[in-house]
N, C-alpha and C positions, 0 to 999 in steps of 0.2 A: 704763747710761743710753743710750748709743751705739747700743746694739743695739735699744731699744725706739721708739728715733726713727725707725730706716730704716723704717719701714711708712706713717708719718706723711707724710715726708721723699717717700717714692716714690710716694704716695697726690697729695701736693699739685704735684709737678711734673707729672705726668701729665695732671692735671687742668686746671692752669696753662697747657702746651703746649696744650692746644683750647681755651682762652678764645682765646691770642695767636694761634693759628691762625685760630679763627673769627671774632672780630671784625672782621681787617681783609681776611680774604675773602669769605666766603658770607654774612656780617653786611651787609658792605657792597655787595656784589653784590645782595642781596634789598632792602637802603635805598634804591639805586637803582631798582629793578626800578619801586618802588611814588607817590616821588616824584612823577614826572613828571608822573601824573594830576590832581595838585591844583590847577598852575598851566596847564590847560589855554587858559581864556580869557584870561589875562595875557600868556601868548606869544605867540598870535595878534594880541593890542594891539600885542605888541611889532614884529610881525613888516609888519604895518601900518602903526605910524607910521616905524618902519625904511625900508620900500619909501618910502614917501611925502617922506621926508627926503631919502631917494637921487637918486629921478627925477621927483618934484612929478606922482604921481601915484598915485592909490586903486589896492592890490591885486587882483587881481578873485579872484574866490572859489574858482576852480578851484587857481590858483597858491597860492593861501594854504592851500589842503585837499594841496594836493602838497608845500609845506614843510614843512609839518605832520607830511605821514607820513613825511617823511623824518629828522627830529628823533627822532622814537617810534621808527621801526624801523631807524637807524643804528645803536642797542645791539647788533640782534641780530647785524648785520653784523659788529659789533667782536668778539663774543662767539665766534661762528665763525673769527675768525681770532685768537684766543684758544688755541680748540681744537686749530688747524692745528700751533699752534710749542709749545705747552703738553708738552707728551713732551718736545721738543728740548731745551728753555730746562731741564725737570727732572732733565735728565739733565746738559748740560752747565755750571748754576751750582749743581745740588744741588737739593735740595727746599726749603729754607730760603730757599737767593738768588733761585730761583723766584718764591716769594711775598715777600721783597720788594723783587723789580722790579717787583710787582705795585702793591705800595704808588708806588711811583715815577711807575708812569704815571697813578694814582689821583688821587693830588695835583695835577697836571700837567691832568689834565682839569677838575679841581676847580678850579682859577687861570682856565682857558678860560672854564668855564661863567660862572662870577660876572665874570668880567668884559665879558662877551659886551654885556650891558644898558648899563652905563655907558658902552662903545666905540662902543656902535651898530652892531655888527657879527652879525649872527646866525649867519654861517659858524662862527664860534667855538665855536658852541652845538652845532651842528653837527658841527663835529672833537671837541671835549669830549665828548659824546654819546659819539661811536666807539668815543674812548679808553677811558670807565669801562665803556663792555661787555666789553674784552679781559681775559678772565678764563682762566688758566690752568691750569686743574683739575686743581691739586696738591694744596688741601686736604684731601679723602679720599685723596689718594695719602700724605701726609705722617702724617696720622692711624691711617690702616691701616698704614702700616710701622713705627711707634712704639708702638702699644699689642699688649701681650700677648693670649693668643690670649682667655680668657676674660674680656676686657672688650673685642675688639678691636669688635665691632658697637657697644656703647654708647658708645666714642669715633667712629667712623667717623659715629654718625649726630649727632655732634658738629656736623658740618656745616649736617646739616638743621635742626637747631635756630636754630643761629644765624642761617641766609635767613631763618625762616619769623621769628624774630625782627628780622632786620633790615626784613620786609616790614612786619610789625605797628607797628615803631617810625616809620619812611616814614610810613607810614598816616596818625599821630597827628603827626607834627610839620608833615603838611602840611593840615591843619583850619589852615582862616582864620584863625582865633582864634590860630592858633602863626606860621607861617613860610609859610602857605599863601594870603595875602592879596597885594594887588597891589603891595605897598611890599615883602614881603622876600622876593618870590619867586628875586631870584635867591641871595640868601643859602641859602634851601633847596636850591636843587640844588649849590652849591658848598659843603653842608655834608658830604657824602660825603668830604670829606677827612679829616676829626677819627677815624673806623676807621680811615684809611689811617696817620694819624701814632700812633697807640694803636697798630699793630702794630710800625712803626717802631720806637718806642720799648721795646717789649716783646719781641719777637719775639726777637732775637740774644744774647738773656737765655736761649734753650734751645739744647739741643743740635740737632743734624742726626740725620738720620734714620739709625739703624745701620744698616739693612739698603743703605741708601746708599754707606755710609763702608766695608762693610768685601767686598758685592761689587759695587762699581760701582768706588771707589777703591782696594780693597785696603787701607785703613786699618787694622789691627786696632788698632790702640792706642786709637787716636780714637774708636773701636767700642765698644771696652770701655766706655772714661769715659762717653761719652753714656748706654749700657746700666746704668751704675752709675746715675747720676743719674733714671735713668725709673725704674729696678727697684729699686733699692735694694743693696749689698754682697751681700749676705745673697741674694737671688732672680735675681740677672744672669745666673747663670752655666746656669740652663737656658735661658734667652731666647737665651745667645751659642751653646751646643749647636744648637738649632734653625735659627738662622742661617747658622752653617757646614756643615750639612747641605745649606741649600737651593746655599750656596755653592760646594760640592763636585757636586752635583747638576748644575749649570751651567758645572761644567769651565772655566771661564773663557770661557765664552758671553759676547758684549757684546749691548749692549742692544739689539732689536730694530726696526725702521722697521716703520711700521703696514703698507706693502705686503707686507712678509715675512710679517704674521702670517694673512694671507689665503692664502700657498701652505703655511702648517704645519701638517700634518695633529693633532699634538701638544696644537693649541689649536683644530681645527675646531671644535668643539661649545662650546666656551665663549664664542668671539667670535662664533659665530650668537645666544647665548643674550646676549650685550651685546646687539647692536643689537637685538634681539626685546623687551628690557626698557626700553632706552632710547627706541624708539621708542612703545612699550605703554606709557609713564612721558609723554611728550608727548603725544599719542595718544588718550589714556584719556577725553579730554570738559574735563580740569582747566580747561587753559587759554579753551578753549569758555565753561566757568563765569565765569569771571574776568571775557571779553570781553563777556559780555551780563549781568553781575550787576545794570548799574544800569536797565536794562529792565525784570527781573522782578520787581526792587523799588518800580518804579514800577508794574507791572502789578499788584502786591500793593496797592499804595495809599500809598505811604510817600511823605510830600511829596519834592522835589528837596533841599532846605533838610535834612533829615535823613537822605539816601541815607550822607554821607560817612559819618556815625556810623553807622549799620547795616552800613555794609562793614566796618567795624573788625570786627565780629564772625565776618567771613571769616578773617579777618589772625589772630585770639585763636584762632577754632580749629584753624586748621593749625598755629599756635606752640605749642597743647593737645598736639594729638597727634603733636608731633613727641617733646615733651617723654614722653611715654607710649612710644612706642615706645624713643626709646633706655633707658629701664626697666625692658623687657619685652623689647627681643631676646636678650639674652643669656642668658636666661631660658627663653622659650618657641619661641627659634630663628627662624631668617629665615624659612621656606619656608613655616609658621603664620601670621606677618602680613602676605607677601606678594600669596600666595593667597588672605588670607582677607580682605583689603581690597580685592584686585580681585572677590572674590564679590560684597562688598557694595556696588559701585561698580556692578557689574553690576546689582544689584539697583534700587539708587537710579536709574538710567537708565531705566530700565522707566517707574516713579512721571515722569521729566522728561521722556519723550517726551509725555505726555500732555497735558504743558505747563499743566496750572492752575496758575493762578496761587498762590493759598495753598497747595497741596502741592508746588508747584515750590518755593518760598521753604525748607519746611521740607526738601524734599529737597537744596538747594544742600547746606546745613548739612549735613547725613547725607554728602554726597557728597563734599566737603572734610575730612571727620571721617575717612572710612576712605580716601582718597589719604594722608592725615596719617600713619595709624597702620601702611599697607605699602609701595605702591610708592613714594610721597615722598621717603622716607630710604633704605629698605632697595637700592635700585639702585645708587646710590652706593658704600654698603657692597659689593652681591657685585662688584659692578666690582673693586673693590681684593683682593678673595679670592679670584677668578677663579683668578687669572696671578702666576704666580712674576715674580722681577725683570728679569728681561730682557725681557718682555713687557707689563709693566705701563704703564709710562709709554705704551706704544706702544698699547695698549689702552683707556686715558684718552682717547686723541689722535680712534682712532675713535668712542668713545661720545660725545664733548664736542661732534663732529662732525656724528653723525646726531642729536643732542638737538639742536642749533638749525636743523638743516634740518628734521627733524619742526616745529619751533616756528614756523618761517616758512609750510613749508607749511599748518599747522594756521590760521595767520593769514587765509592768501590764503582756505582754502575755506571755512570756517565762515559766512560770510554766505549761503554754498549748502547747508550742511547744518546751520541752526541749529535747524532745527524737525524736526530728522531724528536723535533719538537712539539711535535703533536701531542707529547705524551706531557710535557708542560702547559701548553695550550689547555688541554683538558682538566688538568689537575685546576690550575687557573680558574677556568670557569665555576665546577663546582663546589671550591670553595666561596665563590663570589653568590652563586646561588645560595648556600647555607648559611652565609653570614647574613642575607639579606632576610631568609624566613626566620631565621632564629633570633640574631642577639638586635636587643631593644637599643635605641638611642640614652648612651648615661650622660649626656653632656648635661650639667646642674645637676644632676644627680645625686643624693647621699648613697653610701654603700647597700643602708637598708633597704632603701626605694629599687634602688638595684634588684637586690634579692627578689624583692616582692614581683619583680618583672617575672620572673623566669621562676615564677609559685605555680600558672597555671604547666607548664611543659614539664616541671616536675611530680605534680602530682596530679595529671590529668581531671577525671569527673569524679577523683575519688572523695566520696562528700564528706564521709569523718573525718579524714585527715584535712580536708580545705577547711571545712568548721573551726579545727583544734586549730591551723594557721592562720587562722582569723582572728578566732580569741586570741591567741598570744601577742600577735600585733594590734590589736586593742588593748589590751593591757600594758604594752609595752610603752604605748603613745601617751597611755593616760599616766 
């Protein structure tokens, strides 16, 4: 009986680990993302009869339009400095205490926002704001180091399920009719706490990451159990082979700083192929969509009164194909729905330069459908397959880093290039080309085999150095 559990047993904690991971990260990261939009002209009341209370006198419009974007675009700020400590914090509290410290400062923003209204204080709003952007991108770090190699894509894109879910749930709770009206606005943004206390409460219920415990701490023991409870008695023990391969591979390497990995020829070509993905993943037009959806929904004819519910259908279909894709990577491989949703992003850009209005509308949807189904999720993922352990965290640090500085830039120039989609079109394209000469299929894949891909494009014909990586992976294996 014992023995026909463990599959069960190893099936539901695995499973269990990316609810508790998702929900109170990338859930609640994407509940925020989407909030804010509903109570746009409530804040501005607020921020009005605030000034007016203060110094007995009307806002004037500029200053109100500069609060404003300071509110909205203090996320990205916090986000970025997120990224900056996000490696450090992973390494020095673990992947687990990582995420939840995350929770801590969640809640903590969460107490600011909602009380911001009743104090009369909009600074509040303001630091609050900050706080729930610092997001530490360990959840694909935590999920690629926990899941086995043939399911490690469809937990990794764990992740993206749960944003593009936490955007869609945002969506809906902030319609008038819910949380989105002038009496509960501030409730709504201080409801971003309730993932944060759901991971609290769940989260120290799983184990730590092995690959964590056993070469970052030297843990084996600790290693084992964790690997028992993910794998089951019965299947741990090639998970822990695997591990101490990479562990021995790494000689007691300690973890590296993101400037190290800018002089290591070792990881040249993987950390070009990050920021080439991360920036091609911001980049791509997405966010461009996002910023003028309610335009072209107006330009299509949809009253103002109905925009909110017709963006929901933004929100269903990236939650669609996020859900698709983690069904299909592990399946049909990353470098298939990578390239093959920047093909059709490519394509869709073509149809939205043209900018009609009714084949713009149907192309948002097409163009949010194949973001959903490759670079969305799948970036995420090769980030965490890239890079053995001593590189990884440090690896996070710069991708987390050029994704919100793509996001800011993408911010500033889009009012200059909004009628200019060629210029997404082509970005498009040649990332689809560079991902297709460069990065290898890791689907089955161990981290090391990984590496070993991307041995010849880092150190070309050069024979001493291929020799000495040969020997070392001979020795490493024996």
């Amino acid at each position: 009986m014992r023995m026909e559990q463990q599959p069960l047993l190893r099936g539901w904690t695995l499973f269990l680990s990316v609810c508790a991971v998702g929900i109170g990260g990338t859930f609640q990261y994407g509940y925020n993302v989407s909030i804010i939009n509903a109570p746009t002209q409530h804040i501005h009341s607020f921020l009005n009869e605030t000034w007016n209370s203060r110094y007995q006198k009307k806002l004037n419009t500029d200053l109100l339009t500069f609060l404003w974007s300071v509110i909205a675009s203090i996320f990205s700020l916090g986000g970025l400095c997120g990224a900056l400590v996000g490696g450090s914090m992973a390494i020095r509290l673990g992947r687990k205490g990582a995420l939840l410290m995350n929770n801590i400062i969640a809640i903590l923003a969460s107490i600011l926002m909602g009380i911001s209204f009743p104090t009369g204080k909009f600074e509040l709003l303001i630091v609050g704001r900050f706080l729930i952007g610092i997001g530490l991108c360990v959840q694909p770090l935590y999920l690629g180091e926990v899941a086995p190699k043939h399911l490690r894509g469809g937990m990794a894109m764990g992740s993206s399920i749960f944003l593009t879910g936490g955007i869609l749930t945002g969506q809906i709770i902030g319609l008038r009719e819910l949380l989105g009206g002038e009496t509960y606005w501030p409730l709504l943004l201080s409801s971003s706490c309730f993932p944060a206390f759901a991971q609290l409460a769940f989260l120290p219920w799983f184990p730590e990451s092995p690959r964590y415990l056993l070469i970052d701490r030297g843990d084996e023991l600790s290693c084992v159990k964790a690997l028992k409870r993910f794998h089951g008695s019965l299947r741990y023990q090639m998970e822990m082979e695997d591990i101490q391969r990479e562990c021995f591979a790494l000689s007691g390497e300690k973890a590296k700083k993101p400037w190290q990995l800018f002089t290591d020829r070792g990881v040249r070509w993987q950390l070009i192929t990050v920021i080439v993905m991360t920036m091609g993943q911001q980049l791509s037009g997405i966010n461009a969509i996002y910023f003028y959806t309610t335009y072209i929904f107006k330009q299509a004819g949809i009253s103002a009164e109905k925009i909110p519910y017709v963006t929901l259908g933004t929100g269903a279909c990236e939650c669609l194909t996020a859900l698709t894709c983690g069904l299909l990577i592990d399946h049909v491989g990353r470098r298939f729905l990578i390239i093959g949703g920047y093909l059709l992003m490519t394509l869709w850009s073509i149809e939205l330069h043209s900018w009609v209005p009714y084949v713009s509308m149907t192309c948002i949807f097409a163009f949010i459908l194949s973001f959903g189904l490759g670079p969305g999720g799948i970036t995420n993922t090769l980030t965490a397959e890239l890079f053995i352990q001593s590189s990884r965290p440090a690896a996070y640090m710069i991708g987390g880093t050029i994704s919100w500085i793509s996001f800011f830039t993408i911010g500033m120039l889009f009012p200059f290039i909004v009628y200019c989609f060629l210029v997404f079109l082509v970005e498009c394209a040649l990332v689809a080309v560079f991902i297709f000469i460069v990065i290898p299929e890791t689907k089955n894949k161990s981290f090391l085999e990984i590496k070993k891909e991307f041995h010849k494009l880092n150190f070309g014909r050069n024979v001493k150095e291929t020799e000495l990586y040969e020997r070392r992976q001979l020795h490493d294996e024996l």
